[in-house]
VMD Tcl script that draws the C-alpha trace (Angstrom):
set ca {
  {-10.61 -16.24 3.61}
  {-7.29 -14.60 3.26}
  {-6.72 -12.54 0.22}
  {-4.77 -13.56 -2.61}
  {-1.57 -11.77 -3.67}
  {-2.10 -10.58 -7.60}
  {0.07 -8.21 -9.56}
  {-1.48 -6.61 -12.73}
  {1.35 -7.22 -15.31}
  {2.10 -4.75 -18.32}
  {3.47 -5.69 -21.17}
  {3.93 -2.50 -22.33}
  {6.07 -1.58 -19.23}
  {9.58 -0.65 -18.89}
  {12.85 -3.02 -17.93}
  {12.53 -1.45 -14.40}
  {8.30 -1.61 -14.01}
  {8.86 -5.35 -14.92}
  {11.22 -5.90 -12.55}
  {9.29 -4.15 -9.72}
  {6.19 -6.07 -11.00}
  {7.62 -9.36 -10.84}
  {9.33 -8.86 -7.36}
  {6.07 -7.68 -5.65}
  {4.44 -10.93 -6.95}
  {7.52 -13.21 -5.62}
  {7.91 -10.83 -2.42}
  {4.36 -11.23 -1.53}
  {4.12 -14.94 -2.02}
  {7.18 -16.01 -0.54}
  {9.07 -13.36 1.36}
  {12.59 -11.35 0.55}
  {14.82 -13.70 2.08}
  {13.71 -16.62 -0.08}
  {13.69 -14.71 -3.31}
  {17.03 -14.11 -5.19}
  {17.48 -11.47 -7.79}
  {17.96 -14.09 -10.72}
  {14.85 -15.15 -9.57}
  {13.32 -11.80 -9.80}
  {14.59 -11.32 -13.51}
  {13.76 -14.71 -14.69}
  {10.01 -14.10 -13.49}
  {10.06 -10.52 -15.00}
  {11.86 -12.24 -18.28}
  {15.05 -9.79 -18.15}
  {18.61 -10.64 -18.01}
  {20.54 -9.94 -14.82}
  {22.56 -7.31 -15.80}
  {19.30 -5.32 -16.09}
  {18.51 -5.85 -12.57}
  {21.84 -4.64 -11.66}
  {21.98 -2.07 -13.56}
  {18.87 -0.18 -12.96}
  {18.47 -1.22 -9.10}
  {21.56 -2.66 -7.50}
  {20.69 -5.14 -5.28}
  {17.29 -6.97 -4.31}
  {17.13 -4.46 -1.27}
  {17.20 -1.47 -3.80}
  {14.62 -3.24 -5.26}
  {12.56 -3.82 -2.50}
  {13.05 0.12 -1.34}
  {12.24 1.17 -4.65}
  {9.19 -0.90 -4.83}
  {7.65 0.32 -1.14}
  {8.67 3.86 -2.27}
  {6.63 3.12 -5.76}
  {3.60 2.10 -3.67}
  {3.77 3.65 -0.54}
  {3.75 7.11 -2.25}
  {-0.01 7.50 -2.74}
  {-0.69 6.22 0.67}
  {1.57 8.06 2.25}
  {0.11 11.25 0.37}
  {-3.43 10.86 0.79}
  {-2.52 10.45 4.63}
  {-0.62 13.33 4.83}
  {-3.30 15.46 2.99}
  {-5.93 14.17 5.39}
  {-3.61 14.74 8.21}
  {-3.75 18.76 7.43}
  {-7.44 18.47 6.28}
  {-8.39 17.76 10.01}
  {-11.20 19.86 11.75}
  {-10.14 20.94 15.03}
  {-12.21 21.90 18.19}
  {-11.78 25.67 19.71}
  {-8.92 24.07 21.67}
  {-7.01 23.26 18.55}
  {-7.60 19.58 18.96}
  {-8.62 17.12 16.14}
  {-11.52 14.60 17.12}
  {-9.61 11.36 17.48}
  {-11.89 9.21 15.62}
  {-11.20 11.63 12.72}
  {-7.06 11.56 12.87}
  {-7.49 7.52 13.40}
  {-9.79 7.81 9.66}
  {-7.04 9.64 8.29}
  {-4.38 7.53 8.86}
  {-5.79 4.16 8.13}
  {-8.07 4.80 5.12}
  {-5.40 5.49 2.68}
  {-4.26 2.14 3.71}
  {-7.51 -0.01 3.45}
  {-8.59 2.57 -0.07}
  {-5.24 0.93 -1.63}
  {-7.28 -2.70 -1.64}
  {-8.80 -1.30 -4.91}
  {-6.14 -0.68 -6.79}
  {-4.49 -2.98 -9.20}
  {-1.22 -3.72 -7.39}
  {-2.84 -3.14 -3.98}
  {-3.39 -6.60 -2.39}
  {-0.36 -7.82 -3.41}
  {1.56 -4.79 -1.77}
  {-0.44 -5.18 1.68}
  {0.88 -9.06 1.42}
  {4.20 -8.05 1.31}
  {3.61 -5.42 3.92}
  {2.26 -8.45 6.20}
  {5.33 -10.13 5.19}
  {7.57 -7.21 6.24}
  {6.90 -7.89 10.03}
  {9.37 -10.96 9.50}
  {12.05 -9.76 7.86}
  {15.54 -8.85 8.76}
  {15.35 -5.52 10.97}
  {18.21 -4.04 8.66}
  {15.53 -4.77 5.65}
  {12.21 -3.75 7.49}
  {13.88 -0.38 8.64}
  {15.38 0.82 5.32}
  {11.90 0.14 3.29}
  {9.40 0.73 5.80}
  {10.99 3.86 7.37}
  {11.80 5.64 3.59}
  {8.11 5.02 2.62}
  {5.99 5.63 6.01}
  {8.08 7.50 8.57}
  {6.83 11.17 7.45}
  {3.11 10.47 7.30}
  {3.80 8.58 10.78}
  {5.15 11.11 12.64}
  {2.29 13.66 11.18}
  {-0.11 10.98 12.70}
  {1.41 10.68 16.24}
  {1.33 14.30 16.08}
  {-2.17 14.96 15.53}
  {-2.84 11.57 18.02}
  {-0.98 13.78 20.72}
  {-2.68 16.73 19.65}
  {-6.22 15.07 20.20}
  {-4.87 13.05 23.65}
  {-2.85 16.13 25.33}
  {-2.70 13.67 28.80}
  {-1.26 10.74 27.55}
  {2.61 10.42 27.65}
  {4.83 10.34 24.81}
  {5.82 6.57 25.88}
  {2.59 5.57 26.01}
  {1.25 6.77 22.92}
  {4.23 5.10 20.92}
  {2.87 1.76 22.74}
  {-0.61 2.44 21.72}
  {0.33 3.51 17.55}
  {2.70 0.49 17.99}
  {-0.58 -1.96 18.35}
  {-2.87 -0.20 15.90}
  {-0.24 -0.27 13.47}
  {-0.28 -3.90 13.61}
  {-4.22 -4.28 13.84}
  {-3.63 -2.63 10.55}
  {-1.39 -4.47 9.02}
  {-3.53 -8.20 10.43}
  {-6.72 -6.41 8.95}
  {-5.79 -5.87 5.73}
  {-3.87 -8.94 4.97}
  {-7.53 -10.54 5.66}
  {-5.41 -14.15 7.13}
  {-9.21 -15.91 7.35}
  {-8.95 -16.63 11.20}
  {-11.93 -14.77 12.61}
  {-14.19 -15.71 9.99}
  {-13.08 -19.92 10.64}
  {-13.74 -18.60 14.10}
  {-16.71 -17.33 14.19}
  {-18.39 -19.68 11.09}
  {-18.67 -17.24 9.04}
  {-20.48 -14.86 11.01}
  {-17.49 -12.07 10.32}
  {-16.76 -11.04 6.82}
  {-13.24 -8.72 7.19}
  {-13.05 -8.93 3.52}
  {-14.90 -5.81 3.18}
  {-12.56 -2.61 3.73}
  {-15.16 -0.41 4.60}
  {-16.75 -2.45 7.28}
  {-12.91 -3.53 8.63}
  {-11.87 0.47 8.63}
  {-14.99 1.27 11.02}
  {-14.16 -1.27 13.15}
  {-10.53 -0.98 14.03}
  {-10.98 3.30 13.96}
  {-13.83 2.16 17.33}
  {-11.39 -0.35 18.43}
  {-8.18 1.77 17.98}
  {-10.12 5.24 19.50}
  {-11.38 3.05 22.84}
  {-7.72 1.94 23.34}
  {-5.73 5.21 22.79}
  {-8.17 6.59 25.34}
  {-8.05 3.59 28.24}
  {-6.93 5.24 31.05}
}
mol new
graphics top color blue
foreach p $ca { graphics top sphere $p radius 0.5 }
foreach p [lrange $ca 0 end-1] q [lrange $ca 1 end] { graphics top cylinder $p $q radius 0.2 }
display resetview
């Protein structure tokens, strides 16, 4: 069953929290292109001067709001990333740099905000490129390039190319995962649950290590 986009609102929260709060519901439910910023105020019951002043535009908003809840992910990665154990050839396990990477991502299911955010992730993927590559690339590229890094690192042989390829698809098994979209479970009757992070993250780390090492 897919997962349901919900935003914890705060009614103690500033002009510029309710603004972000109310555009990560409408984001996630509907997509950027068919939300407007009077939209965005209305729902977050501010006038639209507020939105302009404090943000911009609806991209500002949307970059702020990535920014806002990529941080944590991108941290925790990033710690991991430098926590890794490596072998007396200065080589992280691969299993382990796949953990690191992902986990932050599928740990962010538990927080308040957190399905709603992987929604509009999912979402992202159909989006203007000018859109996708200002938010995504201000909120992930860092803690990306420390992954392919450490993914090189543990797979010395495989070219540069190839590895992009490869990070390429288990980005997106990521992204499919998380977002929980209810096809394998209509699939397979029932037998597969993916709504349990855990479970998913072991999965896709055995899936994602057999296909970064395919010859």
């Amino acid at each position: 069953m897919a997962r349901e986009a919900e935003v914890t609102a705060d009614s103690n929260a500033s002009t510029p929290e309710r603004i972000l709060q109310a555009a990560e519901r409408l984001f996630s439910e509907r997509g950027i292109d068919a939300v407007s910023l009077r939209e965005i105020t209305s729902a977050a019951g501010v006038n639209s001067a507020a939105a302009h002043y404090h943000f911009g535009s609806k991209e500002a908003v949307l970059e702020e709001l990535f920014t806002l809840r990529a941080r944590p992910i991108a941290q925790m990665r990033e710690q991991l990333l430098r926590d890794l154990t490596l072998d007396r050839h200065g080589r992280p396990k691969l299993e382990d740099v796949l953990r690191a990477f992902l986990r932050p991502a599928f740990d962010a299911l538990h927080t308040p905000n957190g399905v709603a955010f992987t929604m509009l992730r999912a979402r992202m993927a159909f989006e203007r490129e000018e859109v996708r590559r200002a938010a995504l690339g201000k909120a992930f590229n860092a803690s990306s390039a420390m992954a392919l890094q450490a993914l090189a690192q543990a797979l010395p042989k495989l070219e540069p190319k190839e590895l992009y390829w490869r990070f390429h698809f288990v980005m997106g098994a990521m992204v499919y995962t998380m977002a929980a979209p209810g096809r394998i479970e209509s699939i397979s009757h029932g037998d597969i649950d993916t709504s349990d992070p855990e479970a998913a993250l072991e999965h896709l780390v055995r899936f994602a290590a057999a296909g970064l090492r395919a010859a």
